[in-house]
MIVEXLUM-963245 format. One record per residue: residue number from 1; residue in one letter; x, y, z of N, C-alpha, C, O, CB in turn. Coordinates in pm, 1 decimal, padded with zeros to 6 digits. Glycine has a CB too. Example, Ala and Ser with C-alpha at 12.3 -4.5 7.8 and 13.67 -1.06 7.14 Angstrom:
REM residues 2
+-----+--------+----------+----------+----------+----------+----------+----------+----------+----------+----------+----------+----------+----------+----------+----------+----------+
: num : residu :     n_px :     n_py :     n_pz :    ca_px :    ca_py :    ca_pz :     c_px :     c_py :     c_pz :     o_px :     o_py :     o_pz :    cb_px :    cb_py :    cb_pz :
+-----+--------+----------+----------+----------+----------+----------+----------+----------+----------+----------+----------+----------+----------+----------+----------+----------+
:   1 :      a :  01319.0 : -00569.0 :  00780.0 :  01230.0 : -00450.0 :  00780.0 :  01320.0 : -00330.0 :  00780.0 :  01423.6 : -00331.9 :  00846.5 :  01130.8 : -00447.3 :  00904.6 :
:   2 :      s :  01285.0 : -00225.0 :  00708.0 :  01367.0 : -00106.0 :  00714.0 :  01290.0 :  00003.0 :  00787.0 :  01340.9 :  00113.8 :  00803.9 :  01408.4 : -00059.8 :  00572.5 :
+-----+--------+----------+----------+----------+----------+----------+----------+----------+----------+----------+----------+----------+----------+----------+----------+----------+
This chain:
REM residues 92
+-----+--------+----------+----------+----------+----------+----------+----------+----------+----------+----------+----------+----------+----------+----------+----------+----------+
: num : residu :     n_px :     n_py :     n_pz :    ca_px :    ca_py :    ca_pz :     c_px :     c_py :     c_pz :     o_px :     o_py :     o_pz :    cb_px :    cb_py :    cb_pz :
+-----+--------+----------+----------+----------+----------+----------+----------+----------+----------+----------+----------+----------+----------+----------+----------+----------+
:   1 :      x :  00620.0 :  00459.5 :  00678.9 :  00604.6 :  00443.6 :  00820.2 :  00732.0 :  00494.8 :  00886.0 :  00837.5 :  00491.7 :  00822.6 :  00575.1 :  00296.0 :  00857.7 :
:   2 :      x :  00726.5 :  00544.7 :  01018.3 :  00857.0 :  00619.3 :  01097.6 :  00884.5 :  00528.8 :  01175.6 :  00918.4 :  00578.4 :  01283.0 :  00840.6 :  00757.2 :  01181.4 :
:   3 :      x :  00889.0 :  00367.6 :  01178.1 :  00981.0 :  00312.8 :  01282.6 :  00912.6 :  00254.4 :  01373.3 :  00951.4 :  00147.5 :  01420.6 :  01063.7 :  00403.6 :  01346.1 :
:   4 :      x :  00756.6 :  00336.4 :  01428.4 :  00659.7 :  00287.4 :  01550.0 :  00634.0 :  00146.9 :  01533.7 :  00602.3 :  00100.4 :  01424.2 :  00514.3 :  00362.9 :  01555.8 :
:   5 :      x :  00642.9 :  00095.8 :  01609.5 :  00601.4 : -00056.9 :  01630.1 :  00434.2 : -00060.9 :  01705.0 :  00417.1 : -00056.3 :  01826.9 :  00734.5 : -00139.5 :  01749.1 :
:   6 :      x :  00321.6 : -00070.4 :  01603.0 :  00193.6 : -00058.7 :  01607.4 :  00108.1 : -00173.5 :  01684.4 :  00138.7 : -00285.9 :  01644.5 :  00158.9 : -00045.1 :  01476.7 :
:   7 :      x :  00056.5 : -00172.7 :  01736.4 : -00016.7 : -00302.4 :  01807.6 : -00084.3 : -00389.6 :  01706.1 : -00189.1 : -00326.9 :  01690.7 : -00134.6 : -00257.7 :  01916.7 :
:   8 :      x : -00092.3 : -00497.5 :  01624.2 : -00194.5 : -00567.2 :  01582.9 : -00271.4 : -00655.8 :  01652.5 : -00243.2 : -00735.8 :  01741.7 : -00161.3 : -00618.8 :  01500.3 :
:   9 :      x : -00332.9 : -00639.2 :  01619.0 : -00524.2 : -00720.9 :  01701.6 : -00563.8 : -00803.4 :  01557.6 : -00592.6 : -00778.6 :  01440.5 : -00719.7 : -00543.2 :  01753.5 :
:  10 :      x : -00541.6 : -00938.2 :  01664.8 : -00558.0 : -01068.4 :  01582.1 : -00727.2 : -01072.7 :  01576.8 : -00801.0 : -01032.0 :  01666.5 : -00477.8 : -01221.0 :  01665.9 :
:  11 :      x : -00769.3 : -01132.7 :  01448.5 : -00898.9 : -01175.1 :  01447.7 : -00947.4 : -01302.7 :  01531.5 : -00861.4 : -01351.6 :  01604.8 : -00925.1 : -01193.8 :  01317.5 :
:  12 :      x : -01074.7 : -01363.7 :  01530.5 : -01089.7 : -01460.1 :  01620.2 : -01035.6 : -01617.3 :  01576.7 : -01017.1 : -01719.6 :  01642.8 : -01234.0 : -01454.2 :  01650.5 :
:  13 :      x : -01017.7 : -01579.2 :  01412.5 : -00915.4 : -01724.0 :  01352.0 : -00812.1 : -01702.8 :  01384.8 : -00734.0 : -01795.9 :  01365.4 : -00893.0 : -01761.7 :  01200.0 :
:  14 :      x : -00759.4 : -01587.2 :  01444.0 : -00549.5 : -01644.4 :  01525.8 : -00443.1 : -01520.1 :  01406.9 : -00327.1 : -01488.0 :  01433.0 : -00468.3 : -01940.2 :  01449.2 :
:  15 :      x : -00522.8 : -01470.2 :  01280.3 : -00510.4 : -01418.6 :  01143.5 : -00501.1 : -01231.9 :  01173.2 : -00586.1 : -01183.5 :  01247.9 : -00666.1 : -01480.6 :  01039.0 :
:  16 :      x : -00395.1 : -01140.2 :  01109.9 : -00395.1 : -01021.9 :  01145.2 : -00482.1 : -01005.3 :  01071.1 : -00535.2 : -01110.8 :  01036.2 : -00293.6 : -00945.7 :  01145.3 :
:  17 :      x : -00535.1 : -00890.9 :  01016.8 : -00634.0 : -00832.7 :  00924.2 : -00546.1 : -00786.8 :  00769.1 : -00441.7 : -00725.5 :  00746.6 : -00709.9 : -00687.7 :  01011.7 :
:  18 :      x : -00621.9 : -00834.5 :  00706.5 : -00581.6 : -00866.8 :  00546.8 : -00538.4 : -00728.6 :  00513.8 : -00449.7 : -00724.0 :  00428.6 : -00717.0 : -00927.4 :  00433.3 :
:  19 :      x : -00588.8 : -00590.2 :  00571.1 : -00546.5 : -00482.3 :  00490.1 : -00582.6 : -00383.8 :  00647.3 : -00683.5 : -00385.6 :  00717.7 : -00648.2 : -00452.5 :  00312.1 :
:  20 :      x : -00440.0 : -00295.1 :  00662.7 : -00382.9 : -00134.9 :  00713.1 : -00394.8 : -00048.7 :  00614.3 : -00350.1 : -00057.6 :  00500.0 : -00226.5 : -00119.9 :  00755.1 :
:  21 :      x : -00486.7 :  00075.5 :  00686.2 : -00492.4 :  00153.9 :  00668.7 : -00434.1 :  00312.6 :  00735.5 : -00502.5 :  00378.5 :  00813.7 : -00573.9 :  00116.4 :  00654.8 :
:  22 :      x : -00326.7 :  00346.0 :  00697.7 : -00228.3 :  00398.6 :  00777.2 : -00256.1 :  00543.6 :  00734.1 : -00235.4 :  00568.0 :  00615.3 : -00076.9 :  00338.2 :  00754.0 :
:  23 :      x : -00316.3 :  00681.1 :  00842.3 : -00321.7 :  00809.8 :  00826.0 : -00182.4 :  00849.4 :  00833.2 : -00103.9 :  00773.5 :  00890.0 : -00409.3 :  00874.6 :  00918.5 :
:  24 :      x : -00139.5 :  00963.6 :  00780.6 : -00013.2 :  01047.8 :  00724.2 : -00030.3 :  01151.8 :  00722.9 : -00073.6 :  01198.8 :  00617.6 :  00034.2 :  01032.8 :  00608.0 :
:  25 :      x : -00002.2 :  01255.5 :  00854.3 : -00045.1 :  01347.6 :  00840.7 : -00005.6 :  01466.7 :  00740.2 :  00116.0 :  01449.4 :  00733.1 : -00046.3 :  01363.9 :  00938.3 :
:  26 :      x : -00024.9 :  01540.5 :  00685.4 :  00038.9 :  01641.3 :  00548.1 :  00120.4 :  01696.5 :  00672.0 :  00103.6 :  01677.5 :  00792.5 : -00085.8 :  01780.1 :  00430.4 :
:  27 :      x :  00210.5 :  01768.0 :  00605.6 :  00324.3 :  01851.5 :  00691.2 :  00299.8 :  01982.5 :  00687.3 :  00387.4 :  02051.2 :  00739.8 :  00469.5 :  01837.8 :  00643.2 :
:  28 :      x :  00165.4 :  02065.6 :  00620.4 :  00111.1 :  02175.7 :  00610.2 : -00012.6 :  02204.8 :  00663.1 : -00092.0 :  02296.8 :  00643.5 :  00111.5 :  02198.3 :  00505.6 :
:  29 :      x : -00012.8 :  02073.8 :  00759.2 : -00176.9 :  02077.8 :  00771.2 : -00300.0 :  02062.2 :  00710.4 : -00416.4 :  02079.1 :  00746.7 : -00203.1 :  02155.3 :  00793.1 :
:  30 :      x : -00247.9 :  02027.3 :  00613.4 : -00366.6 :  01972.8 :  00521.1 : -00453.0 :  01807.5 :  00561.0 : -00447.4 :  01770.2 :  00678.2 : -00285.7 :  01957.0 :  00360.2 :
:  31 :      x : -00516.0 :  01733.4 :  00474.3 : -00566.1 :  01622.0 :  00466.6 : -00447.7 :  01526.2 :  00493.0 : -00345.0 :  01531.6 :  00425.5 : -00637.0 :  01608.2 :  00343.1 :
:  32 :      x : -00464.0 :  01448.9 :  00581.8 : -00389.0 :  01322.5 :  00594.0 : -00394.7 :  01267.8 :  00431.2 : -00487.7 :  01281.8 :  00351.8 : -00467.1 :  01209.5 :  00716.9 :
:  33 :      x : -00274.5 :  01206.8 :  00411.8 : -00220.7 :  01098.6 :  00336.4 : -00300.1 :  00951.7 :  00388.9 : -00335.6 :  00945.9 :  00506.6 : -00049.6 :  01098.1 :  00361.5 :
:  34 :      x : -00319.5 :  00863.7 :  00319.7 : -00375.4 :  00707.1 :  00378.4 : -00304.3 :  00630.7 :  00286.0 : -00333.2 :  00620.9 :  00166.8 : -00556.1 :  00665.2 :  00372.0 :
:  35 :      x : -00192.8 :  00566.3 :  00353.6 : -00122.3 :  00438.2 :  00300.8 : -00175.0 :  00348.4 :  00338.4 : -00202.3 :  00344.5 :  00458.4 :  00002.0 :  00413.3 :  00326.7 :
:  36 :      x : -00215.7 :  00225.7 :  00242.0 : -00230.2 :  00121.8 :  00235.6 : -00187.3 :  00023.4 :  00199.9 : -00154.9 :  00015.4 :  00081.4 : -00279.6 :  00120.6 :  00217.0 :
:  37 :      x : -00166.7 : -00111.2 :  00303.6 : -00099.3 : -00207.3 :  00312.2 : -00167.6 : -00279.8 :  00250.6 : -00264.8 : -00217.7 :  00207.7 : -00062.2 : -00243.3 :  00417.2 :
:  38 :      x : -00168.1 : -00419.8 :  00212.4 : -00234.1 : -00568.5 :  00261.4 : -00130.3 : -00670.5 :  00279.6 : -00014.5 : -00651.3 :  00242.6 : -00340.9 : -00634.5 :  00150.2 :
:  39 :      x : -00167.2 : -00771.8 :  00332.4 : -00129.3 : -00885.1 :  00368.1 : -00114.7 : -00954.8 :  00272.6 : -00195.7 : -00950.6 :  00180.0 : -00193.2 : -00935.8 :  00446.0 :
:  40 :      x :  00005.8 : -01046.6 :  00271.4 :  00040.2 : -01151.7 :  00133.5 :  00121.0 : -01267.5 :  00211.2 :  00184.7 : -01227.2 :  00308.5 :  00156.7 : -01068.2 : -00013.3 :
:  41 :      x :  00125.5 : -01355.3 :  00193.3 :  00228.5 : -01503.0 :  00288.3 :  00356.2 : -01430.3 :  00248.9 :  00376.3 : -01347.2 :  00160.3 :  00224.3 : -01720.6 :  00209.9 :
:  42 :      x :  00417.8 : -01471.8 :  00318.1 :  00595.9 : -01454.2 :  00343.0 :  00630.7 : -01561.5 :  00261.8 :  00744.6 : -01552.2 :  00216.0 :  00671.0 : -01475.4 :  00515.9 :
:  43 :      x :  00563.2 : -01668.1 :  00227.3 :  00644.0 : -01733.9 :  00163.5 :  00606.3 : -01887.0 :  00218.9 :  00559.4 : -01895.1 :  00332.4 :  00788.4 : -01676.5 :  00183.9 :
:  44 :      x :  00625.5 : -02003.8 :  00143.2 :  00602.6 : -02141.6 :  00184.8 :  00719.8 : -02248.4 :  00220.0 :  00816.3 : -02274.7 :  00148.3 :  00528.5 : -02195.3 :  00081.0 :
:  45 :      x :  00690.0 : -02302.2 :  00343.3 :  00838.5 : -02431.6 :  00418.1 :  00789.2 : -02497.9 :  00257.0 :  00681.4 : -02495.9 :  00197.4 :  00799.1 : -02587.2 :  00642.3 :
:  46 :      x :  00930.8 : -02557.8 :  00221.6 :  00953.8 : -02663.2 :  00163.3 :  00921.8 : -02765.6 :  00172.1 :  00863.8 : -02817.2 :  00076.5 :  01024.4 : -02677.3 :  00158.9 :
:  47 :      x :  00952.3 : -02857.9 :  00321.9 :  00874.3 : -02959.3 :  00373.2 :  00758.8 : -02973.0 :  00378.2 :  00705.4 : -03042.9 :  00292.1 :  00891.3 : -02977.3 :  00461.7 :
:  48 :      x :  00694.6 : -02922.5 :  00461.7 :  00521.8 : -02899.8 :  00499.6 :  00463.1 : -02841.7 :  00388.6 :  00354.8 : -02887.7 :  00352.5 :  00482.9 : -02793.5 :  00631.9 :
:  49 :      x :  00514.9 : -02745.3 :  00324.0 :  00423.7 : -02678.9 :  00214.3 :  00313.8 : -02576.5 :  00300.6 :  00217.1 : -02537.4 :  00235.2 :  00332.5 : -02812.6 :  00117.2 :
:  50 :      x :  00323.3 : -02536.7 :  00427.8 :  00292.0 : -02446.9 :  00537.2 :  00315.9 : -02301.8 :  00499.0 :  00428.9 : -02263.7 :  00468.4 :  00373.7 : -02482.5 :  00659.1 :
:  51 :      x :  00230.9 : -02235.8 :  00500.0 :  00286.9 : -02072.6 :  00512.7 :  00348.9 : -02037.2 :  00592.1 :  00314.1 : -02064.0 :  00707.1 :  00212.4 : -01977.8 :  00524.4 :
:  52 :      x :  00460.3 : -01966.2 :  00570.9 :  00540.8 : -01906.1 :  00683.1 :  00564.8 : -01841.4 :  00775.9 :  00643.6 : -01843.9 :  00870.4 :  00583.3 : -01879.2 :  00674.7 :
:  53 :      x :  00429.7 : -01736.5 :  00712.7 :  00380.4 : -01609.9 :  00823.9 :  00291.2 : -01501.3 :  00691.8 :  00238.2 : -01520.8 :  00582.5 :  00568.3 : -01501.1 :  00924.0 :
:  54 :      x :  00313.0 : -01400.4 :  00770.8 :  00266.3 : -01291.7 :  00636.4 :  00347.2 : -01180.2 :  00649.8 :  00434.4 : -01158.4 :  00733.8 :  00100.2 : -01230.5 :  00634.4 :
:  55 :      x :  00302.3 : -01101.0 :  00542.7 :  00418.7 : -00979.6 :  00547.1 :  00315.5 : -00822.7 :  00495.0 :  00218.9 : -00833.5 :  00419.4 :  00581.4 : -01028.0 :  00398.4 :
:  56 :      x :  00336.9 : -00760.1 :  00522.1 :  00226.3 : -00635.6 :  00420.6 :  00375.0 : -00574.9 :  00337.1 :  00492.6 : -00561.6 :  00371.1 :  00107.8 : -00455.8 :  00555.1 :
:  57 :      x :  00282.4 : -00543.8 :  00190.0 :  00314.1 : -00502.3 :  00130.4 :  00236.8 : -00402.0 :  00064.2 :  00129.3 : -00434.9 :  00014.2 :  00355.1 : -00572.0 :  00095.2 :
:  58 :      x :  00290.0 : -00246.9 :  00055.1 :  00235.8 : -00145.3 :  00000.4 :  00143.2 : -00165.8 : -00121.2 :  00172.6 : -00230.1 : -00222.0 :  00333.5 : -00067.7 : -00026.3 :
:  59 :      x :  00022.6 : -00099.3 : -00096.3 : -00060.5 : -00108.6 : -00219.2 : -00108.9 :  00029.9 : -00282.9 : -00201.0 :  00098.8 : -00239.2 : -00184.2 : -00192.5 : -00184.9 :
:  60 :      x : -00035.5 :  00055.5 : -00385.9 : -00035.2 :  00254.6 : -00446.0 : -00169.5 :  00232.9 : -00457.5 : -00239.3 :  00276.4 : -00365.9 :  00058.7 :  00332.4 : -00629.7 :
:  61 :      x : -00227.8 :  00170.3 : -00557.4 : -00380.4 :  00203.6 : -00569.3 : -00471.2 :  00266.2 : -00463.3 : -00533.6 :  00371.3 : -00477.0 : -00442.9 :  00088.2 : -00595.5 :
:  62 :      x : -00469.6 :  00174.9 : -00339.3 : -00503.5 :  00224.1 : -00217.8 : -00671.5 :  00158.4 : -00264.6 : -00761.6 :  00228.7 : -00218.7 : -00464.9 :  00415.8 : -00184.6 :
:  63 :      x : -00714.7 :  00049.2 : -00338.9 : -00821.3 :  00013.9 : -00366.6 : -00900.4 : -00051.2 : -00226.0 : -00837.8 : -00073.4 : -00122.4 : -00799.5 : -00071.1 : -00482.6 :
:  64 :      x : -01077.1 : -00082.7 : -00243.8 : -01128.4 : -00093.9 : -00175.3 : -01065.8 : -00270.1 : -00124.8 : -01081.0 : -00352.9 : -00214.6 : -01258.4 : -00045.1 : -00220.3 :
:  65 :      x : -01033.9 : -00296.6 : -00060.2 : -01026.0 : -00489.1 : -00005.4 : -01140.1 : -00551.6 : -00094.9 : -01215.9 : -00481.4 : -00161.7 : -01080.2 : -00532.4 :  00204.9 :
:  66 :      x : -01145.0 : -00668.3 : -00091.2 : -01233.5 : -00786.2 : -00163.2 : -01310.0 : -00809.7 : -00072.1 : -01278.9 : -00827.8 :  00045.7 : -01170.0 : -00919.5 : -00212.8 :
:  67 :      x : -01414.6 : -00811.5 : -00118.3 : -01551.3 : -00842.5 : -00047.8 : -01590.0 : -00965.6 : -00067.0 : -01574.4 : -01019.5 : -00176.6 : -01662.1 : -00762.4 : -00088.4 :
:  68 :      x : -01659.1 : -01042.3 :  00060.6 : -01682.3 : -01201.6 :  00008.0 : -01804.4 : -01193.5 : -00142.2 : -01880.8 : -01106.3 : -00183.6 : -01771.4 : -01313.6 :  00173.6 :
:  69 :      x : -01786.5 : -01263.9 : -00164.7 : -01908.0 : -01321.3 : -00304.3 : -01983.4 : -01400.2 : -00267.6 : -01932.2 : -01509.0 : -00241.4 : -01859.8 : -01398.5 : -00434.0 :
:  70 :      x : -02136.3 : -01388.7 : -00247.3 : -02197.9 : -01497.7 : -00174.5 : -02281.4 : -01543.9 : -00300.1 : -02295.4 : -01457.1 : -00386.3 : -02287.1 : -01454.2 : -00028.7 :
:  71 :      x : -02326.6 : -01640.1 : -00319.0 : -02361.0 : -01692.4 : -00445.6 : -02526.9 : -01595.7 : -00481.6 : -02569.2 : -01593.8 : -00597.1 : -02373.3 : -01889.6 : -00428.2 :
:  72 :      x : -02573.7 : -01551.4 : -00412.1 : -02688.5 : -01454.1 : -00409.6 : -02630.6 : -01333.6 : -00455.7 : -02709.4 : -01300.3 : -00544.3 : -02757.1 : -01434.0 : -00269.9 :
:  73 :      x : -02576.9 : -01281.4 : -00452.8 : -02504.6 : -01179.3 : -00488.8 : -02477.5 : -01123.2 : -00633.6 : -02423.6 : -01200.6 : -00712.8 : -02403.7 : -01207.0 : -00438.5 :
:  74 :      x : -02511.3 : -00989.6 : -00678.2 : -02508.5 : -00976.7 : -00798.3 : -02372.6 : -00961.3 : -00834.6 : -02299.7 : -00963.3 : -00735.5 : -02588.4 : -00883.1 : -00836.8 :
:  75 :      x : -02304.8 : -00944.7 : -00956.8 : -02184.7 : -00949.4 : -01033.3 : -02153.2 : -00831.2 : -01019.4 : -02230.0 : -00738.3 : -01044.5 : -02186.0 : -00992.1 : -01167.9 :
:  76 :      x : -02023.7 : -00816.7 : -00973.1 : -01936.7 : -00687.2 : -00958.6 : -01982.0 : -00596.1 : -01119.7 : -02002.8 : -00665.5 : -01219.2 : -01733.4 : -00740.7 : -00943.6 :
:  77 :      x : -01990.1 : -00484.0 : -01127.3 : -02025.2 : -00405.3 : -01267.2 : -01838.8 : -00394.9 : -01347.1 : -01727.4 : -00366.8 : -01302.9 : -02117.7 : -00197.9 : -01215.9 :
:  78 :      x : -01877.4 : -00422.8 : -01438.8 : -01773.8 : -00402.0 : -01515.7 : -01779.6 : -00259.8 : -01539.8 : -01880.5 : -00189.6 : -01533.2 : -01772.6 : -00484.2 : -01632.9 :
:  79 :      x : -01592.5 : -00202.3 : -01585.2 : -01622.5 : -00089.6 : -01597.2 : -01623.0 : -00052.1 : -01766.4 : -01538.8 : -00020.2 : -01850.4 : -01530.8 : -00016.3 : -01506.2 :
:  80 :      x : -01799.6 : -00081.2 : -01760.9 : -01775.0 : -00062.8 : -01960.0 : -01895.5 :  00082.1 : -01976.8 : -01987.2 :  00068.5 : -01895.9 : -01862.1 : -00272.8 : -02097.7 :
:  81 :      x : -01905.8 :  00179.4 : -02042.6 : -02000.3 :  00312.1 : -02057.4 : -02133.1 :  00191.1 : -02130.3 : -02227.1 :  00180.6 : -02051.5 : -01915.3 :  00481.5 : -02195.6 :
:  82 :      x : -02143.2 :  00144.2 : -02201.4 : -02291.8 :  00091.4 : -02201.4 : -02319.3 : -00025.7 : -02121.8 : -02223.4 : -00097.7 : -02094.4 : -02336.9 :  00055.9 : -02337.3 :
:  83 :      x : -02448.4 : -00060.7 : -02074.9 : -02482.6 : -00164.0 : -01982.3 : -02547.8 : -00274.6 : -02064.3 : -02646.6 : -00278.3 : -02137.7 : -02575.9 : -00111.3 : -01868.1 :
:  84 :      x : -02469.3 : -00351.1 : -02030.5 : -02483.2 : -00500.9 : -02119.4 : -02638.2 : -00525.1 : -02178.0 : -02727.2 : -00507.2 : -02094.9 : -02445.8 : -00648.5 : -02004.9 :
:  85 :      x : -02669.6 : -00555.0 : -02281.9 : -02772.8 : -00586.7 : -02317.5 : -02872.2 : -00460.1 : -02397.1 : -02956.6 : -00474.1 : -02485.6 : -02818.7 : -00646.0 : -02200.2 :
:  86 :      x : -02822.5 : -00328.6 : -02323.7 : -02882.9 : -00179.5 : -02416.2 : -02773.4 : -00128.1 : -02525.7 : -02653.5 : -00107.3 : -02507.1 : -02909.0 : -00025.0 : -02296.1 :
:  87 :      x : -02861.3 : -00111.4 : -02664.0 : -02765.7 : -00064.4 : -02700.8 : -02736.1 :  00095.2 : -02695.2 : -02812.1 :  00170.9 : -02634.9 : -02763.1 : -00114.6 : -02805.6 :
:  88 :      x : -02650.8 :  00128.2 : -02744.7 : -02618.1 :  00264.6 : -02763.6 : -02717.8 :  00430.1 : -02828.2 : -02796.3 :  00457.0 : -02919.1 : -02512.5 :  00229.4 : -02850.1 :
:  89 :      x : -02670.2 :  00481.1 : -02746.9 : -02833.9 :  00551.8 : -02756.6 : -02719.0 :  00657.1 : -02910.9 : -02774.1 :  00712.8 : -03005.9 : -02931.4 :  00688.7 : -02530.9 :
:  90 :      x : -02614.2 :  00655.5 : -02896.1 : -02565.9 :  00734.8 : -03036.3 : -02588.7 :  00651.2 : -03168.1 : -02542.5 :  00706.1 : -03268.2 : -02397.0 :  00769.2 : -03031.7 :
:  91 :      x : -02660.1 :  00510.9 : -03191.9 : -02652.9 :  00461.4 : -03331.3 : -02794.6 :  00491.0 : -03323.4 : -02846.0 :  00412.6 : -03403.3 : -02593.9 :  00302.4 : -03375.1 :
:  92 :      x : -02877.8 :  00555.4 : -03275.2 : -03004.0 :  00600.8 : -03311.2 : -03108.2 :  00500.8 : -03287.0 : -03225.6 :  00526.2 : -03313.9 : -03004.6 :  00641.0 : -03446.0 :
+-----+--------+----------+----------+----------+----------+----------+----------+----------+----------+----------+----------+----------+----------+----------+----------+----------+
């Protein structure tokens, strides 16, 4: 980031948004760069045991955010080459 001090827009719980997505433009004109942040606590009062605030911290992966899990909902796919329960079409 160069310094700009960006507007955040609170959600309707009072909460910034869990993950920035920041365009970068190439310096050749090419495809923007997209840095990605998320949100993590700053840290907990001693007393209260209260969060302190939050802070973003760079995320290289640049992965998709967490999606809620609603109990209807099927199971994220693991990333395995055969699908549970078939076997392998190379043991014949």
């Amino acid at each position: 980031m160069d310094g700009r001090v960006l507007p955040v827009l609170l959600g309707i719980t009072g909460h910034p948004p869990k993950t920035y997505r920041i365009p970068v433009p190439a310096p050749d004109g090419g495809p923007p760069t997209v840095l990605v942040y998320r949100r993590v606590p700053r840290g907990r009062s001693s007393r209260t045991g209260l969060n302190r605030g939050w802070k973003y911290l760079h995320d290289p992966t640049g992965r998709a955010g967490r999606r809620p899990r609603w109990p209807w909902s099927k199971p994220a796919p693991e990333p395995d080459a055969t699908p549970e329960g078939k076997p392998d079409d190379a043991d014949g």
